[in-house]
N, C-alpha and C positions, 0 to 999 in steps of 0.2 A: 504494500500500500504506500501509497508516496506522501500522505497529508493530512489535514483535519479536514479539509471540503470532502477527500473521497473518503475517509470513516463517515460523515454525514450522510452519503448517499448512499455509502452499504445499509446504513441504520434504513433508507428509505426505501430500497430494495427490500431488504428483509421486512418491513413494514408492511409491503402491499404480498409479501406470502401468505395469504390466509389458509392455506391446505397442510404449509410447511414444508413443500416439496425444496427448500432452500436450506433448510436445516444441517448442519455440516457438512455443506459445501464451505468452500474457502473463498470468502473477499473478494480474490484478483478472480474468481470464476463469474460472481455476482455483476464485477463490473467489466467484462470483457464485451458484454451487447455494446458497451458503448463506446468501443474503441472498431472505428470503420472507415475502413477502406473507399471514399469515396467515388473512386473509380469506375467500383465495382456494382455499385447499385444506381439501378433503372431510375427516371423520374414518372416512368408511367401508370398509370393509375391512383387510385387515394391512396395517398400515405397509410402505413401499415399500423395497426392498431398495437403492434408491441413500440412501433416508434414513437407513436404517441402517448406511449405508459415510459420508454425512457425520458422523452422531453416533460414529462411530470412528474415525473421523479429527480430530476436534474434541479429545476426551477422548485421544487419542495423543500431540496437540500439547501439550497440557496436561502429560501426563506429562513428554514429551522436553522441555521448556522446565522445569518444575521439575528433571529431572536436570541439564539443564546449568547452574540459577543454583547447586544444592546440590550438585552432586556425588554425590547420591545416587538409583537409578534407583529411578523409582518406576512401577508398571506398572497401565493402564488394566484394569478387570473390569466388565463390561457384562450384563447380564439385563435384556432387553424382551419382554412377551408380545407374543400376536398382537394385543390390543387398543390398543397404543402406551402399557403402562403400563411403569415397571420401575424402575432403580438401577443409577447407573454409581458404582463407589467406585475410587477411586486409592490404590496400597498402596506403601506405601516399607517396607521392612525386616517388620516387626512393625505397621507405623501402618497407620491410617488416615488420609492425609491432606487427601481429597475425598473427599464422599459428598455425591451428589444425587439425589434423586427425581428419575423422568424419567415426565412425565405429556404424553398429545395427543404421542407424538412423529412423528405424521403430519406436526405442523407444525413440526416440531424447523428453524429456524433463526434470524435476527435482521434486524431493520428495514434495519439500514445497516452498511458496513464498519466504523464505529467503534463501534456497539455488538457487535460482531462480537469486535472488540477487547475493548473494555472487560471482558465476560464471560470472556474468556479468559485477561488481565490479571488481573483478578480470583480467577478459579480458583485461577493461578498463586502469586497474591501469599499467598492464604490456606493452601494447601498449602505455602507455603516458611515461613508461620509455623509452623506445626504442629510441621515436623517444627524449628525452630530450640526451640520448648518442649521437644520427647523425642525430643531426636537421638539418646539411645540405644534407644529401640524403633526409630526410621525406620534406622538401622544394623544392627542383628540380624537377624542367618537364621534 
């Protein structure tokens, strides 16, 4: 495992196991869907419904990993059409604290576990700035 973004998202993988068919497996197996070869996958047809269980559980990590540096919960909002276009934005309080275009998500994932990281790192880091400028929008109901 290379981080605390991808402990986050093993925690959210194993989360959406409701049967337990994930039960001692190891980590780097839970997160290998989303290490992809963009090359190698078609843009044809709707995006594929395990894509769109990784891209919610990516953007879940992301929230639960800025609640837990901020203390503040912030919750993942997803809209993708059927042609893999759409916008996942992350809301804490009043804020917006991520907001991304989501283009091609047929090939929604990354080269290697540490760019895996890094983007999710990343996410993180930028959403915990946000809300340290207008911690009182990211706090209001």
């Amino acid at each position: 495992m290379t981080g605390l973004f991808c402990e986050e998202l093993v925690r959210q993988v194993r989360a959406h196991d409701v049967y337990g068919l994930w039960d001692g497996k190891p980590d780097a197996a839970l997160l290998a869907p989303f290490i992809v070869d963009k090359k190698t996958v078609p843009l044809i047809g709707d995006p594929d419904p395990a894509v769109l269980t990784r891209i919610s559980q990516f953007y879940g990590a992301v929230a639960l990993a800025i609640e837990k540096r901020s203390g503040i919960m912030a919750a993942p909002v997803l809209q993708i059409s059927g042609e893999g276009f759409g916008r996942a934005v992350l809301i804490a309080g009043r804020l917006v604290v991520v907001s991304r275009t989501l283009r091609d998500v047929h090939r929604f994932g990354f080269a290697s576990l540490e760019k895996l990281e890094s983007a999710g790192a990343t996410l993180v880091d930028g959403g915990l700035s946000w809300i340290e400028k207008f911690k009182q929008a990211a706090t209001a109901d």
